[in-house]
C-alpha positions in Angstrom: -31.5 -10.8 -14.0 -31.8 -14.8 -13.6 -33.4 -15.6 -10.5 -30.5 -17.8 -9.2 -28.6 -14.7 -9.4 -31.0 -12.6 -6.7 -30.1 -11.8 -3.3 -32.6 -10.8 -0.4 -33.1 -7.3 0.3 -32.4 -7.9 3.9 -28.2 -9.1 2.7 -27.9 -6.5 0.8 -29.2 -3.8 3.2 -27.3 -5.3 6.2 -23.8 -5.4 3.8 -24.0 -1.8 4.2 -24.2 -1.8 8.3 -21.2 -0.5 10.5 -19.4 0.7 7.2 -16.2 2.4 8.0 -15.7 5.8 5.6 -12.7 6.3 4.3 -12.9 10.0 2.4 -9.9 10.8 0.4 -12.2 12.8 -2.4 -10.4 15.8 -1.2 -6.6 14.4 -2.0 -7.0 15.8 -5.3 -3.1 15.9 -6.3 -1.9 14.6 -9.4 -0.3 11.4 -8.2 -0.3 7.9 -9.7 -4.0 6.9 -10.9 -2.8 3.2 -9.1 -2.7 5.0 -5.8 -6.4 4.5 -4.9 -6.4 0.8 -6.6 -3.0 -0.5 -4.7 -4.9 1.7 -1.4 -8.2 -1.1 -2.1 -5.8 -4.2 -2.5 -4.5 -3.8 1.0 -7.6 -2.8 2.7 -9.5 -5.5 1.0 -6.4 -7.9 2.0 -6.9 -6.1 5.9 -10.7 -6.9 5.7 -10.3 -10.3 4.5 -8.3 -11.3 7.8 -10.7 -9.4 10.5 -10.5 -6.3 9.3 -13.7 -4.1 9.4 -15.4 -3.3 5.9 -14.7 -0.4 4.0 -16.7 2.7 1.5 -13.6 4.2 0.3 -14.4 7.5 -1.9 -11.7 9.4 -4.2 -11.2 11.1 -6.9 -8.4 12.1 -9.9 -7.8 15.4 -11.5 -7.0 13.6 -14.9 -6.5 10.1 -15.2 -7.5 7.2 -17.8 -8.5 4.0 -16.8 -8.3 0.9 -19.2 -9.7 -2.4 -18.7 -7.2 -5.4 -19.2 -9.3 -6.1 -22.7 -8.3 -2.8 -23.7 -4.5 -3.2 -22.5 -4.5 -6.0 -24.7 -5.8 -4.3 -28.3 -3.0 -3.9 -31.1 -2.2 0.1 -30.6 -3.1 -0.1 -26.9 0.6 1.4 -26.6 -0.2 4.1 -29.0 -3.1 4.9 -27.6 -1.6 5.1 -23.9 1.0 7.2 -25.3 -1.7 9.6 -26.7 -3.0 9.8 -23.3 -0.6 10.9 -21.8 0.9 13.5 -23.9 -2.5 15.7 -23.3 -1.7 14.7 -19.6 -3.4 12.2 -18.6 -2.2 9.3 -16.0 -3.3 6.1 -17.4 -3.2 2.9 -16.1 -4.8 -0.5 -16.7 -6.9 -1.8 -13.0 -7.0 -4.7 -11.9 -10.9 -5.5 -11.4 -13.2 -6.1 -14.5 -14.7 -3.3 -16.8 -13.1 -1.5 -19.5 -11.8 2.1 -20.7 -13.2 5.2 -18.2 -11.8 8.9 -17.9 -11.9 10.0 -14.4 -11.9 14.2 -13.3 -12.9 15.7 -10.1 -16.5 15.3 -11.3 -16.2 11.8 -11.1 -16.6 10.2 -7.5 -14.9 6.5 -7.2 -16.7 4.4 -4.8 -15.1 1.2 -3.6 -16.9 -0.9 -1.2 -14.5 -3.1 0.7 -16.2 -6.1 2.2 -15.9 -9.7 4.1 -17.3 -13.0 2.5 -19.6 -13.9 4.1 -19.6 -17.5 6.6 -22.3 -19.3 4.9 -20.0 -19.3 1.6 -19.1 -17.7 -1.8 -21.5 -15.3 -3.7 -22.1 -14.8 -6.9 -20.6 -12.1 -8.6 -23.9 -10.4 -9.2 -24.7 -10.0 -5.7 -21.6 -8.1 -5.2 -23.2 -5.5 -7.6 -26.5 -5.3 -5.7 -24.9 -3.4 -2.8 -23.4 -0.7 -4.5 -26.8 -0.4 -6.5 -28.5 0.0 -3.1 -25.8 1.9 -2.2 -26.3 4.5 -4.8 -30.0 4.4 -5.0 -30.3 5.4 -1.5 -28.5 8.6 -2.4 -29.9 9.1 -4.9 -33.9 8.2 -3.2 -34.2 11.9 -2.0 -34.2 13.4 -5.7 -37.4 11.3 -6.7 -35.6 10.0 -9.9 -35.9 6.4 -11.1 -32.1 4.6 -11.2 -32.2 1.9 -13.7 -30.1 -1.3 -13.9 -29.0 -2.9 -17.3 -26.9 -2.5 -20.0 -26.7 1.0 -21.9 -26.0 0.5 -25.4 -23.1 3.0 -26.7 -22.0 3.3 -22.9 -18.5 3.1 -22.2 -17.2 0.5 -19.8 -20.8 -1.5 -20.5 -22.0 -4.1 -18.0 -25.2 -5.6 -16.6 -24.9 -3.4 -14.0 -25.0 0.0 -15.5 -26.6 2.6 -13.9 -29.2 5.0 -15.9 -31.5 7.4 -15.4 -34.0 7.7 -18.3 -31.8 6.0 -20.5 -28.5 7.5 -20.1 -25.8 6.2 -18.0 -24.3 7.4 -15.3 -22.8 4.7 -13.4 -20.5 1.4 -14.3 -19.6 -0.9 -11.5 -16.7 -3.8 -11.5 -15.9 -5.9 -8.7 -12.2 -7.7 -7.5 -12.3 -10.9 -5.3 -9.7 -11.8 -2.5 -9.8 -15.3 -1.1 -11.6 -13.7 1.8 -13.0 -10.4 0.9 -13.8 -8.4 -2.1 -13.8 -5.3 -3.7 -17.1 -3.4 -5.5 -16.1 -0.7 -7.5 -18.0 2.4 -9.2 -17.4 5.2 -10.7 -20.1 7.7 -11.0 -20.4 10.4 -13.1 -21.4 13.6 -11.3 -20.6 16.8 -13.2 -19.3 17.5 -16.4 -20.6 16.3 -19.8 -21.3 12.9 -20.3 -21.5 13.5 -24.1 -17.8 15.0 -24.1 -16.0 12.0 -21.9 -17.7 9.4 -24.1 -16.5 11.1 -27.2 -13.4 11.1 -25.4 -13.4 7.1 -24.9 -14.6 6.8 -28.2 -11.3 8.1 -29.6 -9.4 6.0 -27.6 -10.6 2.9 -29.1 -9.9 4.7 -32.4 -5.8 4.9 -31.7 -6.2 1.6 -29.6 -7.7 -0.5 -32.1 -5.9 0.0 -35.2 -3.8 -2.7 -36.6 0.3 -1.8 -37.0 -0.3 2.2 -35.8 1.6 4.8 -37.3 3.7 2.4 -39.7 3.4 2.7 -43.0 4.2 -0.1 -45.3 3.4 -1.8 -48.5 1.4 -5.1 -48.8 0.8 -7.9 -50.7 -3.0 -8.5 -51.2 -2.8 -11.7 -49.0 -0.9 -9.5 -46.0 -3.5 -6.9 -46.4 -6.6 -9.3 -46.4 -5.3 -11.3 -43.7 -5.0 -7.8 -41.4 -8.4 -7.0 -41.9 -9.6 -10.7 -41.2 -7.5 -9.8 -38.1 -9.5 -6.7 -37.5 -12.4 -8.3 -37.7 -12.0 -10.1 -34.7 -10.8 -6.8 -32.6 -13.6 -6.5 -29.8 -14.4 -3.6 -27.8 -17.2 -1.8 -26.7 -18.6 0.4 -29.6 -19.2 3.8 -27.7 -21.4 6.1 -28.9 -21.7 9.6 -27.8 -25.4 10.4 -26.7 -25.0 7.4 -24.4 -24.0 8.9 -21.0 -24.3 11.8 -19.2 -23.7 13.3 -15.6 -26.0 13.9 -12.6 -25.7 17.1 -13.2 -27.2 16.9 -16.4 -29.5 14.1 -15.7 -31.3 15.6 -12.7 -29.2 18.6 -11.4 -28.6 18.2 -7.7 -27.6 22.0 -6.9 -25.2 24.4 -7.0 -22.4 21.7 -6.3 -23.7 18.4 -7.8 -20.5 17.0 -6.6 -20.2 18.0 -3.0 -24.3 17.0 -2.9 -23.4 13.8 -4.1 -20.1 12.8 -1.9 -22.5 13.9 1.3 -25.2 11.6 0.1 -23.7 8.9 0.0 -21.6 9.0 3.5 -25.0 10.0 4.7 -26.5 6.5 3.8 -23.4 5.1 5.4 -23.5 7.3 8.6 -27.3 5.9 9.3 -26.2 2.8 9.1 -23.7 3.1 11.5 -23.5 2.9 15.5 -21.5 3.7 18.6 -20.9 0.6 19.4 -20.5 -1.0 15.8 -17.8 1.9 15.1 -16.0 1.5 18.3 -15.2 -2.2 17.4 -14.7 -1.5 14.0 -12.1 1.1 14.3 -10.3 -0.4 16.8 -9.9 -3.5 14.4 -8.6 -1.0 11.1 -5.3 -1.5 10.4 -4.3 1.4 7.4 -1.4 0.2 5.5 1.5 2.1 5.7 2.5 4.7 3.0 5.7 2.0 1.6 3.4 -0.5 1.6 1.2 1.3 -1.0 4.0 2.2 -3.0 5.1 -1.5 -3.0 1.6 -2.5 -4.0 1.5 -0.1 -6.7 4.9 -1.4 -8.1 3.4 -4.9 -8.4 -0.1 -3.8 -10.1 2.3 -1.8 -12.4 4.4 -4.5 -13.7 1.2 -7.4 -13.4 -0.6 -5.2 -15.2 1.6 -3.5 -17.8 1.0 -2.4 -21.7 2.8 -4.9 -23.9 3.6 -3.3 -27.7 1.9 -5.4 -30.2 
């Protein structure tokens, strides 16, 4: 990573002081996927105006989550359709990234924090403290987490986390005018190969030119559609790119409850009496119409169109 781009290890450790937890991994119904990202809007939104900073962890039974590239690829329709006639909820976010599957042995983190005084960051240092973040939970197993793109990954960025070469990890990040949002999913059990195969499909349906309709064309209609093709991007996933923690380095009998407890224990060491005290009494939890409202908007902003 550029230099310009670095942040001391002092910011990023002290980002993660007097975190409040919010622990919603055990609401495990099937609601709306845009629950937990309208939930984020409005704390980020509470942060940004006093409000103390947030790790917010929860999880989804079954839920797809595309990035707004992949909203925007010619049988994205199709392909949400598909989705959700094996039962998935799907939903396009509203912070950066693309296509991820999300089970119970998948723990969403979102770290919910203030700008800082001394002015704007860069994006990339918004990714250093959940790396820290996950690192330290991770420190204990005496594995090496690696940062950097995974080739074949799904939902590829800089900021992918590995562990000898498979991924494990993507983060994306949302900015308010006064707060911001880091967001990660981490893959804890399950098969890595199986959900990548899975995303690989969906960029099968999602990418194809006029889905499902069958028609005759002149050579010059045909040629210019696969000129068209040509310039579909997305990322090119490959299955033996990704796996779990569970695969990757074990973590016991229940990788996921190890992991959840990991991580709030970096939190809880970070935390005080004091620095609690003053942080609860500033949390302001948005009320249960509110997220409904907010997930109304993100629905409608952030909506399919049929190509």
């Amino acid at each position: 990573m550029p230099a310009q781009y670095s942040t001391s290890a002092e910011d990023v450790e002290e980002s993660l002081h007097e975190l409040l937890l919010l622990d919603r991994t055990q609401e495990i119904s099937m609601q709306d996927v845009r629950y937990a990202f309208a939930l984020d809007e409005l704390l980020c939104k509470m942060t940004g105006t006093g409000g103390p900073a947030i790790c917010h962890l929860w999880r989804h039974p079954r839920a797809f989550i595309m990035g707004l590239r992949d909203s925007r690829l010619p049988s994205a329709k199709q392909a949400n359709d598909w989705l959700e006639a094996q039962g998935y909820a799907a939903a396009v976010r509203n912070s950066g990234g693309a296509a991820v599957p999300l089970d119970l042995g998948v723990i969403n983190i979102s770290l919910i924090l203030p700008k800082p005084a001394r002015g704007d960051l860069h994006f990339h240092q918004d990714f250093e403290r959940m790396v820290h973040l996950i690192r330290l939970a991770l420190q204990k197993t005496g594995y090496k987490v690696d940062t950097g793109e995974v080739a074949g990954a799904y939902c590829p960025g800089d900021f992918d986390l590995s562990i000898n070469g498979k991924k494990f990890c993507g983060i994306a990040q949302r900015r308010q005018a006064n707060a911001y949002i880091v967001q990660a999913f981490v893959i804890v059990e399950g098969s890595g190969q199986a959900s990548a195969q899975f995303v690989h499909d969906f960029y099968a349906i999602a990418s194809q030119q006029n889905f499902g309709k069958a028609s005759a064309k002149t050579n010059s209609s045909a040629e210019a559609e696969a000129a068209q093709a040509s310039r579909v991007s997305y990322p090119q996933v490959t299955s033996d790119s990704t796996a779990s923690l569970e695969e990757l380095i074990g973590l016991g009998d229940k990788p996921v409850d190890a992991f959840i407890e990991a991580i709030k224990r970096v939190v809880r060491e970070r935390q005080t009496e004091e620095g609690l005290r003053q942080a609860s009494a500033r949390l302001k939890l948005p009320a249960h119409e509110e997220i409904i409202s907010m997930m109304e908007i993100l629905r409608t902003r952030y909506a399919i169109e049929e190509q």
